[in-house]
C-alpha positions in Angstrom: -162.9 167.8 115.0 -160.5 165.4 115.5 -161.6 162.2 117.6 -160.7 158.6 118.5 -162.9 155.7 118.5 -162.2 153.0 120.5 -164.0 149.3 120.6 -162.3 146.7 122.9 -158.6 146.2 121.6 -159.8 147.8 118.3 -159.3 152.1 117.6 -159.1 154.1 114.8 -159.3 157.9 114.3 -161.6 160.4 112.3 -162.3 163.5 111.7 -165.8 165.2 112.0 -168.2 165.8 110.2 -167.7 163.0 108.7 -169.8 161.3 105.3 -172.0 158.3 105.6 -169.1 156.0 103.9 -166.5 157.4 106.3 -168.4 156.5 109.4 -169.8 153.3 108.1 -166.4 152.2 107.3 -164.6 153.3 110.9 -167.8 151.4 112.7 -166.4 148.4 110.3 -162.8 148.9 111.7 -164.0 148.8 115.1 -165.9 145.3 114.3 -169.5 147.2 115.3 -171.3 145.5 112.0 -174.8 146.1 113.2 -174.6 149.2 115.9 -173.0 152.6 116.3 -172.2 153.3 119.7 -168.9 153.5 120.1 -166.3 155.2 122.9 -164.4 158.3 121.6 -162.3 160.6 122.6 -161.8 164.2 121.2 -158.3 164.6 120.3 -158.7 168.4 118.5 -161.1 170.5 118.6 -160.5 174.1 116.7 -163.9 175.3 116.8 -164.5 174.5 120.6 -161.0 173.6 121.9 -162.8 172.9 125.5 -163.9 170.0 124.2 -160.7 168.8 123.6 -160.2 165.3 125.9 -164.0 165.4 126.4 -165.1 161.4 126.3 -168.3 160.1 125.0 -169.9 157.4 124.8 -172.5 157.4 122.8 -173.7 156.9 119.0 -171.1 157.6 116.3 -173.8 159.7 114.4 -175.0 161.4 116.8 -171.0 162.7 117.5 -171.0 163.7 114.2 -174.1 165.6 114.4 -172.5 167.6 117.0 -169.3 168.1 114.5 -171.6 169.5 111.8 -173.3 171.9 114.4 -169.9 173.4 115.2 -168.6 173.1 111.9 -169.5 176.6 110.3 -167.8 180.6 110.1 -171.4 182.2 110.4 -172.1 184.2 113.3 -174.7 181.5 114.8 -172.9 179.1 114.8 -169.5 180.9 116.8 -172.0 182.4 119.2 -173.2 178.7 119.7 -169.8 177.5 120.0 -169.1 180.2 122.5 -171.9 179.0 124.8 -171.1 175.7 124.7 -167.4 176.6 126.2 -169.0 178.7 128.8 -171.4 175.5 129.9 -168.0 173.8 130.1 -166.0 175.9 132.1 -168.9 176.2 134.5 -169.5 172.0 134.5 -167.4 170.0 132.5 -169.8 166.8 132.9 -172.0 167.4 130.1 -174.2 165.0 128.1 -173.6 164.8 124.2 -177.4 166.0 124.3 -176.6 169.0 126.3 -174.3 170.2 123.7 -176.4 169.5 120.4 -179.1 171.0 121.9 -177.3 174.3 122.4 -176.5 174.4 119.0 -180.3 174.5 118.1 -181.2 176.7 120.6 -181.8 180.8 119.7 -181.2 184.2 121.2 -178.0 182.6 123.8 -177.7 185.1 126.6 -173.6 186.1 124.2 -172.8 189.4 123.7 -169.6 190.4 121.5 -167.3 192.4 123.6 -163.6 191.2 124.7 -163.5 193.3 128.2 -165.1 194.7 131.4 -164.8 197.8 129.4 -166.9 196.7 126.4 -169.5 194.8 128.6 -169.6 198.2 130.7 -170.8 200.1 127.3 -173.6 197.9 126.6 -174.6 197.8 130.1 -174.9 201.6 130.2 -176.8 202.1 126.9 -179.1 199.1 127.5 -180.1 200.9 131.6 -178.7 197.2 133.4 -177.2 198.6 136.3 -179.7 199.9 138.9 -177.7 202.3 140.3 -177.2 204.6 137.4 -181.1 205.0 136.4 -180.9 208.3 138.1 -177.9 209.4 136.7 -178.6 212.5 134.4 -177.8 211.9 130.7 -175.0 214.7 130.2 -173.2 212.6 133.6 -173.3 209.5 131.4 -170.0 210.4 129.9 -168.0 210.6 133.1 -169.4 207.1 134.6 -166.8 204.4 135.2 -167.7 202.2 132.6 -165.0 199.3 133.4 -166.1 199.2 136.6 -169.9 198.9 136.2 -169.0 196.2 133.4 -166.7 194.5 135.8 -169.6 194.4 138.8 -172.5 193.8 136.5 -169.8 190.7 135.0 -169.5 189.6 138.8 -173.4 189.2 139.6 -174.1 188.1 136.5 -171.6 185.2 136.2 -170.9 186.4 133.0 -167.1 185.1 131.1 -165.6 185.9 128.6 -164.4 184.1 125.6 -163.1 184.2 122.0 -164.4 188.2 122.3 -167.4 187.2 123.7 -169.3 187.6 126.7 -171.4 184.5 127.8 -173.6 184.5 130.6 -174.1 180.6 131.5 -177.0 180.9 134.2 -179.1 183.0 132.2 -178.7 180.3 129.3 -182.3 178.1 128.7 -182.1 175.4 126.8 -185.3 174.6 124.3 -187.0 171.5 124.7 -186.0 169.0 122.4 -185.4 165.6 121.9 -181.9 164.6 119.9 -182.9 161.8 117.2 -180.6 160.6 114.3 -181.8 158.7 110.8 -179.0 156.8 110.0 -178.9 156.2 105.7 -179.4 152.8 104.2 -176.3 150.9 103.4 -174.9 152.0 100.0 -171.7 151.0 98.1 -171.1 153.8 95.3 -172.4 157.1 95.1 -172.4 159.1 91.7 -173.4 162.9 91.3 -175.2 163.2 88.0 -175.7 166.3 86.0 -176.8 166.9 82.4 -174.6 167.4 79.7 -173.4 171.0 78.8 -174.5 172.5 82.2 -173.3 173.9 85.4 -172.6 170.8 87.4 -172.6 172.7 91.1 -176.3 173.9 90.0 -177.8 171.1 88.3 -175.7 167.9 89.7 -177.8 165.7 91.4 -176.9 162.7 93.9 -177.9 159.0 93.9 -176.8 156.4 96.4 -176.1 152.6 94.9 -177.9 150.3 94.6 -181.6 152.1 96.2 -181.4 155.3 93.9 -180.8 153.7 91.0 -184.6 154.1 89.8 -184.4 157.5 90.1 -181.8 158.3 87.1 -184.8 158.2 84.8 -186.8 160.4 86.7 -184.3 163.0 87.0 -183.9 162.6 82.8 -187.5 163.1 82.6 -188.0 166.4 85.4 -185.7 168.1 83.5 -186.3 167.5 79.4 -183.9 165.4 78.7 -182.4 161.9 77.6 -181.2 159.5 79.7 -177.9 159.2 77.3 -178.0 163.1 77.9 -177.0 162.9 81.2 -173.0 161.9 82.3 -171.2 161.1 85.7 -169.4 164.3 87.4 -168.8 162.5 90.7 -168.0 159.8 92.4 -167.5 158.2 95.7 -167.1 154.6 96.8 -167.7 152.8 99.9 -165.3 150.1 99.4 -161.4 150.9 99.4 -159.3 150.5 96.4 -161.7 151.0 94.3 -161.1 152.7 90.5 -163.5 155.6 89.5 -165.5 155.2 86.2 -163.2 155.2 83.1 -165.7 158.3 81.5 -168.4 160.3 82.4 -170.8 158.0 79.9 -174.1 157.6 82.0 -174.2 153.9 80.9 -171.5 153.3 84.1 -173.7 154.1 86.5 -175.7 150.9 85.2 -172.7 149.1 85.8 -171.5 149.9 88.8 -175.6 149.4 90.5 -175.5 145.9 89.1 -172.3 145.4 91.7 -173.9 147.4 94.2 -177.0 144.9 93.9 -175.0 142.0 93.9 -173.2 142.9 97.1 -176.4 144.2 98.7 -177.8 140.8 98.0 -174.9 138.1 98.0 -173.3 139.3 100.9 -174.1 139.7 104.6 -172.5 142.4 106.5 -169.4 140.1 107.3 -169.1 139.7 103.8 -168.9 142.9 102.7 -166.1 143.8 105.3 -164.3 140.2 104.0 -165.0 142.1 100.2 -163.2 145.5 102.2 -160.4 143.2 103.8 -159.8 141.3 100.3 -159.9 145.1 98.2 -157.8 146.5 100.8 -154.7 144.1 99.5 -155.4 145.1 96.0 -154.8 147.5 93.6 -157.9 149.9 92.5 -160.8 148.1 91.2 -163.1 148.6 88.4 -166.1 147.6 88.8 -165.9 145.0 86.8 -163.1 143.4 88.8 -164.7 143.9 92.2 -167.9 141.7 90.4 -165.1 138.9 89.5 -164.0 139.7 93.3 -167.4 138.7 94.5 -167.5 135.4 92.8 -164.0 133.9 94.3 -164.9 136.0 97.7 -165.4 132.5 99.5 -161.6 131.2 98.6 -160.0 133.7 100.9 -159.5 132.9 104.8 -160.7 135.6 107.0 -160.5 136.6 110.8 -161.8 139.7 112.2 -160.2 139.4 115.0 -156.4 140.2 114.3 -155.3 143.1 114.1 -151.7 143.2 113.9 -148.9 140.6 113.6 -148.3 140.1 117.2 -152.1 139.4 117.3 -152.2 136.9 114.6 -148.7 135.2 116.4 -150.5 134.4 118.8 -153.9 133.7 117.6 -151.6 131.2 115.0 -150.1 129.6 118.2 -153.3 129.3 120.3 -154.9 127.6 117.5 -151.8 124.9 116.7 -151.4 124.0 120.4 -153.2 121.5 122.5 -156.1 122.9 123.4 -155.6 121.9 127.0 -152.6 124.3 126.9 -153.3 127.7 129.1 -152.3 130.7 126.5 -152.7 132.9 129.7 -149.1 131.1 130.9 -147.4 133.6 128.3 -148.9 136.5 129.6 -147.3 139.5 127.6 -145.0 137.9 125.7 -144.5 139.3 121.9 -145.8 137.5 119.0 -144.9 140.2 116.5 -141.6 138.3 115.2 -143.7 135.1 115.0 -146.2 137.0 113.1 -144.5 138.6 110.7 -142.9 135.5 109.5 -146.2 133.6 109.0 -147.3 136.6 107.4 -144.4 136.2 104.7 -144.6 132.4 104.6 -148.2 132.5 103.9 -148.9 135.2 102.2 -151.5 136.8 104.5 -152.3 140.2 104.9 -153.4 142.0 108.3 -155.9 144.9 107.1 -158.0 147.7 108.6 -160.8 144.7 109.2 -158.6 142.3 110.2 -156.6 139.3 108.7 -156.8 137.8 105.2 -155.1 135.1 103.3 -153.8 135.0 99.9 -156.4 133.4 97.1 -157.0 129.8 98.7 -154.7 130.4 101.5 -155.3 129.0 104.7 -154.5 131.4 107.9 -154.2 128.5 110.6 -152.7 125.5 109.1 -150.2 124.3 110.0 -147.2 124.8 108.6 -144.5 121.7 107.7 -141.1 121.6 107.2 -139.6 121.7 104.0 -137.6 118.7 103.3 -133.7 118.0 103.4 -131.5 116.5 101.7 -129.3 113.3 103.4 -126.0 112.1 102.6 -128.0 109.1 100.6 -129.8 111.5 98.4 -132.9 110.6 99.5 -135.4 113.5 101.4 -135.6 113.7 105.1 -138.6 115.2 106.6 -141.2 115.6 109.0 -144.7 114.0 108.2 -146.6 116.2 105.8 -149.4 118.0 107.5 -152.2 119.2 105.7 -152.4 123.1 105.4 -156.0 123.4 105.6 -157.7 123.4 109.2 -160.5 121.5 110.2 -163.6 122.7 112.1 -162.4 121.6 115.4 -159.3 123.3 114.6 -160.0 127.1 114.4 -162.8 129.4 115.9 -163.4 132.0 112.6 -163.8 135.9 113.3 
């Protein structure tokens, strides 16, 4: 499932079910540091194409709870999917709870048939249809059986769909309450397996920096050495960044010291300043992204650019009196005037929004460079300072 997320002027896309690291980081593109509800919109939908254009707004999680509970070939989960089309096609305006629920809900009133025909079979062999009771069995035979499907179809309020037949009124939901546990914040996540075995059996998963205690234990549940053990997987949080060089367990030490350092140096602005900053980079090891840490604080950040016709005129809203109305240019374009402070200063508009080069300032001002006069001598403006004060910029 294909959707769109959308926070103010900020969107993104994504496609469900999604991992913990995925969703974490489209929440960070939308700016949503410290809460999950987000709008979206379902741009595809294979498994329950009614859903298609269906809005929400509601908890990203909890969306992708619904994406897992559609996600699957077995023969619940299509009948599932099945009923949840019927329940649209009968009432489109239905709650995200509605629809998870369904998924948890057994014996749907969905029978596999594709036509009046087929529904008309089942109805005679399971005695429906009142009027046939009397019917003698060896008269069974010659009984319209498309047009007993097609009347008992027509009382019922039955559809049909994807070679189903769904009954929605005779469809009751269980009782149930839809809660989500979202996962502690993690930055690296290795899949550890002993040496010499099946990884798919014996892998097991730890999340950076809280499962890091729990290496050892695995060593010891299974009759082995620590140094017996080796990496087989990995996944970051942070983009950019450069899996471990070998399998040697002793990297997984390495990379939870970073994961602890970020945990506890940064805030959760800082860590999307740490994405921002990693973004303009080439991958990371882990020991660069700890050296990345340290000089974090010497790069200018703002959250809220997002292109260069946004930081054009964020640039010239913060360099003009600040008794001038921005609103007079109304929809004017920025983009060229963004683009060349982008060059001239060596900025960078990310995913999270707009960072400078290594002690760069994004909103100082600019002087001219000087020129020459026919004496020889420079000719210039007066020599501003690039940095900004406090009373000069409003940080994202």
């Amino acid at each position: 499932m294909r959707v769109e997320l959308r926070n103010w002027k900020f969107t993104t896309e994504l496609v469900l079910p999604a991992d913990r690291y995925q969703l974490r980081d489209a929440l960070d593109k939308l700016r949503l540091y410290n809460e999950s509800k987000v709008d979206c919109k379902v741009v595809r939908c294979g498994a329950v194409p009614m859903l298609e254009g269906m809005k929400f707004d509601d908890d990203l999680y909890k969306i992708n709870l619904l994406a897992e509970r559609i996600d699957g070939c077995d023969n619940d989960t299509k009948i599932h999917n099945v009923m949840i089309q019927a329940l649209l096609k009968e009432n489109y305006d239905r709650s995200l709870d509605e629809l998870i629920t369904v998924t948890y809900t057994p014996d749907v009133p969905v029978f596999p048939c594709k036509s009046f025909y087929d529904y008309g079979e089942i109805v005679i062999d399971n005695e429906w249809f009142d009027e046939i009771k009397d019917v003698p069995e060896e008269a069974i035979p010659y009984l319209d059986t498309y047009t007993i499907g097609r009347e008992m179809a027509d009382r019922e309020g039955g559809v049909f769909i994807d070679d189903y037949y769904v009954i929605p009124d005779n469809y009751e939901p269980i009782d149930m309450e839809i809660t989500i546990e979202k996962p502690e914040q993690s930055f690296f996540c290795l899949t550890i397996a002993p040496k010499g075995r099946d990884a798919a059996k014996t892998g097991e998963i730890y999340y950076l920096p809280q499962d890091a205690g729990r290496i050892g234990e695995f060593a010891h549940d299974i009759g082995v050495e620590v140094d017996d053990l080796e990496i087989v997987g990995f996944k970051s949080a942070l983009p950019n960044t450069a899996p471990p060089s070998d399998s040697d367990i002793s990297k997984a030490y390495i990379y939870q010291a970073v994961a602890k350092k970020i945990s506890t140096r940064l805030s959760s602005r800082g860590v999307i300043r740490l994405k921002a900053a990693m973004a303009t980079q080439m991958p990371m090891s882990a020991g660069e992204i700890n050296e990345l840490i340290d000089r974090l604080h010497r790069y200018d950040f703002d959250t809220s650019v997002k292109s260069a016709d946004d930081y054009g005129f964020r640039y010239m809203e913060n360099i003009v009196n600040r008794q001038f109305d921005m609103n007079v240019v109304g929809d004017s374009s920025f983009a060229e005037i963004g683009e060349a402070l982008l060059e001239r200063k060596g900025c960078t508009v990310t995913d999270y929004g707009i960072i400078s080069s290594l002690d760069g300032s994004l909103y100082g001002i600019i002087s001219r460079e000087p020129e020459q006069t026919e004496d020889g001598t420079e000719d210039c403006d007066e020599d501003y300072d690039d940095q900004p004060s406090e009373d000069d910029i409003e940080m994202g």
